[in-house]
N, C-alpha and C positions, 0 to 999 in steps of 0.2 A: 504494500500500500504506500503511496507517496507521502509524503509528508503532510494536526490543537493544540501683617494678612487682617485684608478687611473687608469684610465679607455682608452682602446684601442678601439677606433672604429673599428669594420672589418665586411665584408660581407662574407658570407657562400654559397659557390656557391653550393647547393643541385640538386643532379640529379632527380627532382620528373618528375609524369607524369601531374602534377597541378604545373605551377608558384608559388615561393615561393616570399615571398615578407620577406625580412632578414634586421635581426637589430641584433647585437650578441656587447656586448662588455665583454673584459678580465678583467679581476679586478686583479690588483698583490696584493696587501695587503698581506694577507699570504698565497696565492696561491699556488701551487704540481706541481712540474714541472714535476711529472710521470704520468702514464697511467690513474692511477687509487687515489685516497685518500685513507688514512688508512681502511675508511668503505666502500672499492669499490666502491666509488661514481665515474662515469667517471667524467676523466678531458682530456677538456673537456668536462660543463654538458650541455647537448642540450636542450635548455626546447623550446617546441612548442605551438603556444598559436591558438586556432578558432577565426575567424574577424568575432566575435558579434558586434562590433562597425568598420569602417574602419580602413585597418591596421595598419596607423601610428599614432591613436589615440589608438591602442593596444599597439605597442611598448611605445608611452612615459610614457601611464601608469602602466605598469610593470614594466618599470627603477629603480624604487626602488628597487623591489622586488627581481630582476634580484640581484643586489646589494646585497642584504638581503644574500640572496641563497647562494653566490659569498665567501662572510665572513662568515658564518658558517656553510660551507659545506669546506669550504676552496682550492674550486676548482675554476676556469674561469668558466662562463654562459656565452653561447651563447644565446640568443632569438630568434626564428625564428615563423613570423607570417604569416601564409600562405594566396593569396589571397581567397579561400575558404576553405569550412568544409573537402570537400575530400583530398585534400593536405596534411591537418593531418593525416588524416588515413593513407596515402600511406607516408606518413613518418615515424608513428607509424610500419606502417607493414615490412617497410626495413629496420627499427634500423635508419632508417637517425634524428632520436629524440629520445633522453632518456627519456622522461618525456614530455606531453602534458598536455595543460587545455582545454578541449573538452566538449560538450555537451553528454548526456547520450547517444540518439542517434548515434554520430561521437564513441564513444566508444564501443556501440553493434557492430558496421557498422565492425571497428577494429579488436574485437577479433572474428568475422567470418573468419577472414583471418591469425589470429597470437595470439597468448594466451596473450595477453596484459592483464593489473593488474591493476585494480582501486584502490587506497592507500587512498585517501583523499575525502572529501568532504568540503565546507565552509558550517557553521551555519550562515545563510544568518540576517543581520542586520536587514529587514524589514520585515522580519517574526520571528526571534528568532529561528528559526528550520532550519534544513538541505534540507525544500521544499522550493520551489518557486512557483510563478504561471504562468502559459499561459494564452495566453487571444485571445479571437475574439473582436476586436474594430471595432467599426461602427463612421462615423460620428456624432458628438455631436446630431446634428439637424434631424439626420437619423430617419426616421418611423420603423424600426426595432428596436423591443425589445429585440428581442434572433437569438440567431446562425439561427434555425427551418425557422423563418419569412426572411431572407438572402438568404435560399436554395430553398422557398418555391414561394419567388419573383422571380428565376432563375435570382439571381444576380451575380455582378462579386466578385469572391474572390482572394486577395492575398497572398504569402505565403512567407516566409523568403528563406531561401536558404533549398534546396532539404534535407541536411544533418543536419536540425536544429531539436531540441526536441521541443522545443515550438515554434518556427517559421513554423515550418510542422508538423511531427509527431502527436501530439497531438490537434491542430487546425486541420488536416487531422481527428482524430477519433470524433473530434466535430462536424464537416460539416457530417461524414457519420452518426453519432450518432441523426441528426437533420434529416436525411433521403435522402443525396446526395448519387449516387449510383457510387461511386468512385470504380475503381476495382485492386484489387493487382497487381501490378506492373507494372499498366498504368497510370501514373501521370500526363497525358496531360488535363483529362476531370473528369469533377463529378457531371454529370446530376442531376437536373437539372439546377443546376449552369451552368450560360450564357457564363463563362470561368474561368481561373484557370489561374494564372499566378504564377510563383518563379524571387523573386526580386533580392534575393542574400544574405540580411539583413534585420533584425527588422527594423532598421532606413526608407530604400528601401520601404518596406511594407507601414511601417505610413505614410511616403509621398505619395506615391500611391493611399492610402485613403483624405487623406489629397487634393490631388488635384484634387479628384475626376476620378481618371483610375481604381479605385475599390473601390465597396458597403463596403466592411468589408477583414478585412486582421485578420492574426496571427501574434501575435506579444509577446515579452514576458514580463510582466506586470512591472518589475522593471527597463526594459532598456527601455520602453516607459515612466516611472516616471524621468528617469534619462534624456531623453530626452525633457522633458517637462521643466526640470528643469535648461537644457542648452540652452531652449529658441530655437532648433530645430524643436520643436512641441510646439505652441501654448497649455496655459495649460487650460484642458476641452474642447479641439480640436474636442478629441478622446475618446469615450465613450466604456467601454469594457461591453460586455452582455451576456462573459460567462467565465469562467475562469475552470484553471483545477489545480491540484495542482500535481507537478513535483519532485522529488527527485534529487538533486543539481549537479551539475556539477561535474564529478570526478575528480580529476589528476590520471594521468594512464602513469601506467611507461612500458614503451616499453617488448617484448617478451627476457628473456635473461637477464634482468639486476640480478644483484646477491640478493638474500634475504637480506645480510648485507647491502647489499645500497638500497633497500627497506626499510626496516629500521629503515636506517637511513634519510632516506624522510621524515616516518612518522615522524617521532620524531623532526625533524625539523619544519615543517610545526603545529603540534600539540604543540609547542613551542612558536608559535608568540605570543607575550605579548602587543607588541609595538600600543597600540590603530592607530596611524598615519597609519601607516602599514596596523594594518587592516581596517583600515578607508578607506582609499586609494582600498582595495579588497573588501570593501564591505560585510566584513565579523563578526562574534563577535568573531569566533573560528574557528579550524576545528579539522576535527572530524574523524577518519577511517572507511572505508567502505569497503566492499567485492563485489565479484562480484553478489552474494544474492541479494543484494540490490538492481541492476539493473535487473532483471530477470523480473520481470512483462514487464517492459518498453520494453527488449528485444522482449519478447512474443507478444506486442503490434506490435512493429517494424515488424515480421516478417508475422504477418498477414496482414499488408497492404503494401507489397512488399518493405517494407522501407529501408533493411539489404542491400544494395549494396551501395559504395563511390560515386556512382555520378548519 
């Protein structure tokens, strides 16, 4: 697989067809009071973020970064975190965001509808590489050994939100891969799984299993670490029995932004030095991508009716 301070509070009223849930603050510091920054960066920059965790535990953990962006882009950042994955997209797609942190999937989903640009990827901390993992988790105590014995019980399976890479997508090719007969662009059933549900989030999902409304969920293997670690999932709760390895989250900067402030994204983000910083992202580095590098995933997406926002 190829290669995943003074501050203004204000809300952004965005016209979506998905509720946005908005956090934006200005930073003056040495902020452009023009349209644009020397390197066409807008001012200002919109950045959009996907609610892998819920969204106000998204915005306070960006606030750094936000900040980051703010002072060496030398523009205002706004933050906006949508309540789902399709809000990005349909933000992405109307220019209503310069810049998103989406899943691969939420990205393919995008440039079906508008040439959107993946610039970045992070080198993920707990793997040393720019992949990640998915996971199918079953209850600790669960008689199931593999995804196969889950599909084979006509058990219940849950999924994170419709527009997730590892919460669907690829839990979706695990289940039909174990021999559930799930069918392109019918997401409701996947025989002989006893039902199918989408919770909305990773988090959603583990509790789900967690309390028993489903045998085995999708979920993504470092936000269930991170969640075990926040003492929201008991730790060994959750047993994963099959994992898939993913290519990292892109940043994707909206249809239209200029190469020089393409850029000069890259260059900034390819810059972080600040360990905290990246501590805080979860990251060791990052690293440029193209859109090359989601192309399988793409091709995956499109054969299991995946490629639409909602």
């Amino acid at each position: 697989m190829p290669r995943g301070r003074r501050i203004t509070t204000l809300l952004l009223p965005l016209l979506l067809n998905t509720a946005l849930v908005l956090a934006g603050a200005a930073v003056a510091g040495c902020g452009a009071s023009s349209a644009e920054s020397p390197a066409e960066v807008p001012n200002p920059l919109r950045v959009g973020l996907v609610p892998n965790v819920a969204p106000d535990e998204q915005r306070a953990r960006y606030e750094p970064f936000r900040a980051y962006l703010a002072d060496r882009l030398a523009v205002d950042v706004e933050l906006v975190v949508a309540t789902d994955y399709a809000g990005v997209v349909v933000a992405l797609v109307n220019g209503q965001v310069d810049l998103a942190y989406v899943g691969g999937l939420t990205y393919a989903q995008a440039r079906t509808q508008a040439p959107v640009e993946p610039l970045v990827t992070e080198v993920d901390e707990a793997t040393g590489t720019e992949f990640y993992h998915a996971a199918v988790v079953v209850p600790a105590d669960s008689p199931h050994q593999s995804t196969a014995d889950v599909v084979e019980a006509g058990g219940t399976f849950a999924f994170g939100d419709v527009s997730s890479t590892s919460g669907s997508l690829y839990p979706r090719q695990m289940v039909i891969d174990a021999g559930a007969q799930c069918q392109p662009r019918d997401l409701s059933a996947c025989p002989p799984l006893r039902s199918v549900v989408f919770t909305g989030g990773h988090d959603a999902a583990a509790q789900a299993v967690l309390q028993g409304s489903a045998d085995a969920a999708g979920v993504e293997l470092r936000i269930l670490r991170r969640l075990e670690a926040e003492g929201a999932v008991p730790a060994g709760a959750l047993r994963p029995v099959e994992t898939r390895e993913v290519i990292g989250y892109p940043w994707v900067a909206r249809a239209g932004l200029s190469e020089p402030a393409r850029a000069e994204l890259v260059h900034v983000f390819t810059g972080i030095d600040d360990p905290e910083l990246l501590s805080l992202l979860r990251a060791v580095r990052y690293t440029p991508v193209t859109a090359a590098d989601y192309q399988e995933l793409e091709q995956a997406a499109q054969q299991l009716g995946l490629l639409t926002a909602g």
